[in-house]
N, C-alpha and C positions, 0 to 999 in steps of 0.2 A: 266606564269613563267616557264613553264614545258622548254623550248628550252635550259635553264642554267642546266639542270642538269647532262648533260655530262661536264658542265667548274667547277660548283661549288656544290657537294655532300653534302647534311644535313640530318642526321640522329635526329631526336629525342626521346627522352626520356623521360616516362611521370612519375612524381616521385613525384604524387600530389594526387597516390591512397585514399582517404578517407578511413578511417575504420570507425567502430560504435563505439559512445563511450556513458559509458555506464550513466544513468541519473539519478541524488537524486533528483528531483523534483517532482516526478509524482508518486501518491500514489493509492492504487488498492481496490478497496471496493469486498471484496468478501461474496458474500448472495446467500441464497437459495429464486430463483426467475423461474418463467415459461415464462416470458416475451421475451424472446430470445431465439433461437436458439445455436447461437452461443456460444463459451465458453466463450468469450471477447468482448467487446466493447468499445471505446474510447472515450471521450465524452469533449468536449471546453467549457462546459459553462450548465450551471445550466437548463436553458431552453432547450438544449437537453435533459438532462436527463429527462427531464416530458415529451419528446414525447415517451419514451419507460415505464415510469415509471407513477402512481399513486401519489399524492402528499404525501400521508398517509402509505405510504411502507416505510419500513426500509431503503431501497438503498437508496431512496430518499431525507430521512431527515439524512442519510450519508452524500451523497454526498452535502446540501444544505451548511452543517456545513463544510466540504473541501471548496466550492465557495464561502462561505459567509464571509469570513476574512476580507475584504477590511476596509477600515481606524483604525484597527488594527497594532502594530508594528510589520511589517512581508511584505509577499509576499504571493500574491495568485498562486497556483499550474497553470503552463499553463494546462493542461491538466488531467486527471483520465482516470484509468484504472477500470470498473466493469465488476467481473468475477464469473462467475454461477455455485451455485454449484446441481451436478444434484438431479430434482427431477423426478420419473418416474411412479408417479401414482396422480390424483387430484379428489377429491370426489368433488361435485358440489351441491347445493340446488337452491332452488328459493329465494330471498330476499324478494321481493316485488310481491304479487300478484296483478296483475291490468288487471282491461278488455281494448280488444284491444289496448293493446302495445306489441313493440318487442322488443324482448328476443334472445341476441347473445352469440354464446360462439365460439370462432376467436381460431384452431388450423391450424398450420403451417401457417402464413397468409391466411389461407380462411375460410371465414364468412360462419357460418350456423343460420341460424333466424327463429325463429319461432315468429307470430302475433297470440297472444292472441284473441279470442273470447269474446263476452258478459258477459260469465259468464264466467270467465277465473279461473282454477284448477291447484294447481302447479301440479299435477301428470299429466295434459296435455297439460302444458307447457314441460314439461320434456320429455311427448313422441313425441310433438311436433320438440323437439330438435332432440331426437334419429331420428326421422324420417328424416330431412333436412341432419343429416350425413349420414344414410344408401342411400340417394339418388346419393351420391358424398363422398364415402370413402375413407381413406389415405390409403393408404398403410401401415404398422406396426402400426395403431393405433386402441383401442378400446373402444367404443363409449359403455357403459350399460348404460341403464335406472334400476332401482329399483325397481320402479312401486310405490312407496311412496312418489312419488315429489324429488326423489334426485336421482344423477348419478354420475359414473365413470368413470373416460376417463383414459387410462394410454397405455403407451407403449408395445408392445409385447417384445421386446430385452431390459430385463435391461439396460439403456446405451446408451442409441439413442438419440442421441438431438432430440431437440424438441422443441415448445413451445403452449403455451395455455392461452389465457386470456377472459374476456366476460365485457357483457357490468356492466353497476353498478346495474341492479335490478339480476344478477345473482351471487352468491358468491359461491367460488374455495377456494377449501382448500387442502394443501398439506399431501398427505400419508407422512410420515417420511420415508427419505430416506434412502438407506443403502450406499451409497456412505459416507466417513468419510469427514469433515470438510477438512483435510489432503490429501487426495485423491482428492478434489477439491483442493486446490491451487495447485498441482503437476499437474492436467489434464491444467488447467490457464497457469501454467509456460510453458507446453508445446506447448501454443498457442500465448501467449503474455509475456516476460521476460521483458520490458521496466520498471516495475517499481520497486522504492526504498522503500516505507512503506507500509504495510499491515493495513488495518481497519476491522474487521470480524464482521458480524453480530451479531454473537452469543455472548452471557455473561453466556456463562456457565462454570462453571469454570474448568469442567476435558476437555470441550472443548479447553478452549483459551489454557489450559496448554500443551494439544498436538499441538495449534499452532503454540507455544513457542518454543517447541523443535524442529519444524520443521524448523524456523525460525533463531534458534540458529547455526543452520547449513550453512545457506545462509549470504551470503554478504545482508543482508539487516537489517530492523528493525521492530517491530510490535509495535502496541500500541492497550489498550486495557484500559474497563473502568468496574467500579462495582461498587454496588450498597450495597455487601456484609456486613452486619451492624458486622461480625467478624472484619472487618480490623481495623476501629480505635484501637481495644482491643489488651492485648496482645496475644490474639487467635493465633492457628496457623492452622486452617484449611482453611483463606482464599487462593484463589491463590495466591494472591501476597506474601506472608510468601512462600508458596509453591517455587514460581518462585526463590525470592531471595535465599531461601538454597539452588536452585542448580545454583545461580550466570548467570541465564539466562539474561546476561544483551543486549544483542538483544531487549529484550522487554521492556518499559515503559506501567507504570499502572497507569490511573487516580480512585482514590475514589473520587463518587460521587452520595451521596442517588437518583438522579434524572438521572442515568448513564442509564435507561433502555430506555429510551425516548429520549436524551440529545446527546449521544455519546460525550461528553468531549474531546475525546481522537481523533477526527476528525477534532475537531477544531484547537486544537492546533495542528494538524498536518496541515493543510488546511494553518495556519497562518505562519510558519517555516520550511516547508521542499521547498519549492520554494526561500528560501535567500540562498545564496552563501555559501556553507559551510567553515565554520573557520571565518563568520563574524557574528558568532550568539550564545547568549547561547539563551535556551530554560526558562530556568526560569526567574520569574517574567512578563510573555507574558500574555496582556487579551486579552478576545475571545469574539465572538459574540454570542449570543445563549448557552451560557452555566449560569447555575442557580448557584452561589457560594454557599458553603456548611458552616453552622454554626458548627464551631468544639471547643471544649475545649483545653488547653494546653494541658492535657493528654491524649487526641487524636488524637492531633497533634505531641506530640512524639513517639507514639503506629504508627502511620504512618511512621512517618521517621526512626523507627526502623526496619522498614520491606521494606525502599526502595519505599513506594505510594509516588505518585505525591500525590497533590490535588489542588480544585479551591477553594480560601475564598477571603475573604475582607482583605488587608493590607494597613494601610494609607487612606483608604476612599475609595481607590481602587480593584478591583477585577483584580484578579490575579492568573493563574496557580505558583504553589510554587516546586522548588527541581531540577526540570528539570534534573531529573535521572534517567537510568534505573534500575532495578531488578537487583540484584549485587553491585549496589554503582557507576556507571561509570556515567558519564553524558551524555546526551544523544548527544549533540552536536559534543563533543569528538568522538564518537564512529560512528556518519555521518563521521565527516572530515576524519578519518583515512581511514576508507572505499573508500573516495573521491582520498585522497593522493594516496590507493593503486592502484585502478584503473586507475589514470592520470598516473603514471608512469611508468603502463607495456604498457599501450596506445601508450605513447609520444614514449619507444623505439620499440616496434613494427611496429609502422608508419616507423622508421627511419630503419629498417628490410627489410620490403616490400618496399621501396622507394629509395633504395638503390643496385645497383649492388654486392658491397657486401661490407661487413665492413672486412675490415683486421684484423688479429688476430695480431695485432701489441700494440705498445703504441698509436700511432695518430689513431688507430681504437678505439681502448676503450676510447679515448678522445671521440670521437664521442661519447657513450651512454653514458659519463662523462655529455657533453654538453646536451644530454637530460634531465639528471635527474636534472641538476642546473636550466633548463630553467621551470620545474614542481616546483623543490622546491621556487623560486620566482616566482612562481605566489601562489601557498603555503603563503610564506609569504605576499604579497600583499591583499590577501582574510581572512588574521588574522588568520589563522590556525596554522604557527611557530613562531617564534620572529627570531630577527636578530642573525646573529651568526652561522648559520648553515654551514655545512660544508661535502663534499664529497669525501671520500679515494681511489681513483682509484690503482688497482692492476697494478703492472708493469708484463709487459706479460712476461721478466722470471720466474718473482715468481709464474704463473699459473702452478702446478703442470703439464708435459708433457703428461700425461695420458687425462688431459680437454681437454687440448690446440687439442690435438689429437680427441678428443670429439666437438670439436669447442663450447667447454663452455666457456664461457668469467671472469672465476674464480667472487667473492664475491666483489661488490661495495658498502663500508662502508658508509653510510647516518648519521648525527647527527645533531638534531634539537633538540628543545627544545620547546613546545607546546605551546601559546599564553596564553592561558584558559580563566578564566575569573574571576570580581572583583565580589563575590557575598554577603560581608560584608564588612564592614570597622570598625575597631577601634578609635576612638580617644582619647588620653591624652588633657584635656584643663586643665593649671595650673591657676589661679588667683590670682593676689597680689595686694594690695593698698601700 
């Protein structure tokens, strides 16, 4: 067709740039683990995560309670984020002494093995081991033996990925790291930012409370669970009394005596953050895997004084209750707004980059008019507004000449009015004969 192009000239236009938009579904397990290298990993489905993971590790029975929601009211997460936070030294023992078997301890993916003898010694299993890594050494890494059946391996450079694991007759234990909880998510963020919820290993409390703040800062959300026998009461040294006075409502808190084992707070994430926001409250949701908690009424309002979630028995059924975060906000509400904000700087930014140029006119700022109507009905379609809402476009004289000059498109007035949701009902029944 090249011969027409001296009779008939076509220029096109490609005005279908995609941008990233950004995603509530996918929630980030962050644990202190030696399994990876890397800072991030992505994982589709449960059976992945047992090829990098233990059944019996914490990421694990995280992440099993994210996958496991299915026939549940909700939606399972397409995908998780787990993200490591550094450790940079692991002591080592022998578990099981046995004659002629082998004994692995796998850094950086390479295997070092040592076979046990007849009369097998943990102290010459161990220098068994030492000996297969001084044969074949890393580079920045440090292999000791003890000489008492136990060894060190750790990093020369604070800081170095890494990873380390062995077989099940050898057990690794982590040096406590000096990296902060905080410090990992930030290293995370700077390698993998796709996700919307936070799940932390940790249940300790000046822990999660610095996750909180860090948390309160981001467009996202955290959730968090405890075991803490302060919170039914009117105490207030729990975290969650903590969190709520400073209206941290970012984070939701499940109580629940069995929260060290259980993570509560994974499942109902696992089971809610994959539904559409603004078509979902968060309370009244059952879970798979979580133990309901026998509570009195007056620790049932000892809790809802301070903003806990919690799981019990209502109606015969088991059921998370409150579905609110720290602060008093719901937790739903505080997804979809998030959702709203992001689809809307999205939808006119596309229409930015996709565009030769939008005029500083009235038919120009119809144009990001038209964006922002085409976000707020689908807003409304997904149960996040009710009907009624309504859009103030500025007339570009009234843009003060100093924007207009700035090519600011002066203030687009937005009013909606929140869907919410029905989480009691009253009734009047009169009776007469």
């Amino acid at each position: 067709m090249s011969d027409l192009n001296d009779v008939v000239r076509v220029v096109i236009f490609d005005q279908s740039t995609a941008i990233a938009t950004a995603s509530f579904q996918i929630p980030l397990i962050l644990a202190q683990f030696t399994d990876f290298s890397e800072r991030t990993r992505t994982y589709t489905s449960i059976a992945q995560v047992g090829e990098d993971f233990a059944s019996t590790s914490n990421t694990y029975k995280i992440a099993s309670k994210l996958f496991g929601q299915s026939g549940v009211l909700g939606a399972v997460p397409p995908s998780i984020v787990i993200g490591r936070r550094q450790v940079d030294e692991v002591d080592g023992s022998i578990a099981t002494v046995a004659n002629n078997t082998a004994y692995t301890v796998t850094i950086n993916d390479t295997a070092f093995t040592f076979t046990s003898d007849g009369t097998a010694l943990a102290a010459e299993i161990v220098a068994g081991l030492k000996a297969a890594f001084d044969a074949a050494p890393i580079t920045g890494i440090t292999f000791t033996d003890n000489l008492d059946g136990t060894f060190s391996v750790a990093v020369v450079t604070p800081g170095t990925a890494w990873s380390i694991t062995s077989s099940v007759n050898v057990t690794l234990a982590h040096v406590a790291p000096t990296e902060t909880w905080v410090e990992a998510l930030e290293a995370v963020e700077q390698e993998n930012d796709s996700w919307y919820a936070l799940v932390a290993e940790t249940q300790v409390a000046a822990e999660q409370e610095a996750l909180s703040d860090a948390i309160q800062a981001r467009e996202k959300i955290y959730g968090l669970s405890s075991a803490d026998t302060v919170a039914p009461t009117t105490g207030t040294t729990d975290v969650g009394y903590i969190l709520d006075a400073k209206n941290n409502n970012r984070t939701f808190g499940v109580y629940l005596p069995t929260a060290a084992t259980e993570y509560p707070e994974a499942a109902w994430i696992g089971s809610q953050l994959a539904v559409t926001p603004g078509s979902n409250t968060w309370n009244f949701k059952r879970a798979n895997g979580v133990t309901r908690s026998a509570l009195t009424n007056t620790q049932i309002t000892n809790l809802k004084n301070k903003n806990w979630n919690y799981y019990t028995a209502k109606g015969g059924v088991d059921i998370f209750m409150n579905g609110v975060t720290f602060g008093g906000s719901f937790t739903d509400i505080v997804v979809g707004k998030d959702w709203l904000k992001a689809r809307l700087q999205e939808a006119i930014y596309f229409r930015l980059i996709n565009t030769l140029k939008i005029p500083m006119t009235n038919p120009g700022l119809l144009i990001v008019e038209n964006e922002i109507r085409s976000v707020l009905a689908q807003a409304e379609a997904n149960g996040l507004i009710d009907r009624g809402w309504s859009v103030q476009t500025p007339d570009v004289l009234s843009i003060p000449a100093n924007l207009r000059a700035a090519r600011a498109a002066g203030v687009f007035v937005i009013r909606a009015r929140l869907q919410g949701a029905i989480h009691s009902v009253d009734l009047e029944v009169y009776l007469s004969v």
